[in-house]
C-alpha positions in Angstrom: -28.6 -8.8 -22.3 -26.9 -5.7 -20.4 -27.8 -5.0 -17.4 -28.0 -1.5 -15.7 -25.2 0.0 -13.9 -25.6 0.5 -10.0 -25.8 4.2 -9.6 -26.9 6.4 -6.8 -29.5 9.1 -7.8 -32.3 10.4 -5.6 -35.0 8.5 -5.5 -33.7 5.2 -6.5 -31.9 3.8 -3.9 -33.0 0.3 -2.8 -32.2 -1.9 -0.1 -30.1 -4.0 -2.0 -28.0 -1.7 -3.5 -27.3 0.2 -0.3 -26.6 -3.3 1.7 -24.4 -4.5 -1.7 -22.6 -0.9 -1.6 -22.2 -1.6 2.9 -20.8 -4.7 1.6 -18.1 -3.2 -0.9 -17.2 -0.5 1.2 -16.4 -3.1 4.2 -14.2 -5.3 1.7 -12.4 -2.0 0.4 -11.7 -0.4 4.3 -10.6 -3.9 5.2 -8.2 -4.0 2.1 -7.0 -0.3 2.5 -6.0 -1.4 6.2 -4.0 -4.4 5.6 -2.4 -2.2 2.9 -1.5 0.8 5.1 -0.1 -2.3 7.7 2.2 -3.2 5.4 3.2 0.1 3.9 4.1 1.1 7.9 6.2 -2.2 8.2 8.2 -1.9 4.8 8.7 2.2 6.3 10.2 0.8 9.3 12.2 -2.2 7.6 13.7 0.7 5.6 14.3 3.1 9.0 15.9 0.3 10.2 18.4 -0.1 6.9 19.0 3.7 6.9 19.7 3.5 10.4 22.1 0.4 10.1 23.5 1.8 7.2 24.4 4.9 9.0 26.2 3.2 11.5 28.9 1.7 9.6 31.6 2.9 8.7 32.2 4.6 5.9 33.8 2.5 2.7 37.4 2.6 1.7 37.5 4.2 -1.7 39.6 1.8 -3.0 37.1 -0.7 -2.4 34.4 1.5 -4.0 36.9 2.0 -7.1 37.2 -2.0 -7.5 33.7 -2.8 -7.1 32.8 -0.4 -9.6 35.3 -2.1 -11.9 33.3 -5.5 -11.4 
């Protein structure tokens, strides 16, 4: 047997479907937090590539040449 979708129209919301909906919401802000954590940490990983990166020296061409050969 189907069972009805959990919609928000006037009139019909219950306390169960508001408390289930608090619950969700919690669980998806928790989520989108730990994602947004990590998306800042991989940012700075890669600052911290760009910035070693930029640091170096710049390749002989000749290396460039034979690696490209590989």
């Amino acid at each position: 047997m189907a069972t009805k979708a959990e919609t928000y129209s006037p009139g019909a919301h219950t306390g169960a479907v508001r408390a289930l909906h608090d619950a969700r919401r919690t669980e998806l802000l928790a989520r989108d937090e730990v994602l947004a954590s990590e998306i800042a940490a991989a940012q700075a990983e890669r600052d911290d590539i760009n910035e070693a990166l930029r640091l170096m020296s710049p390749p002989v061409e000749a290396e460039i040449v034979a690696m490209a050969a590989e």
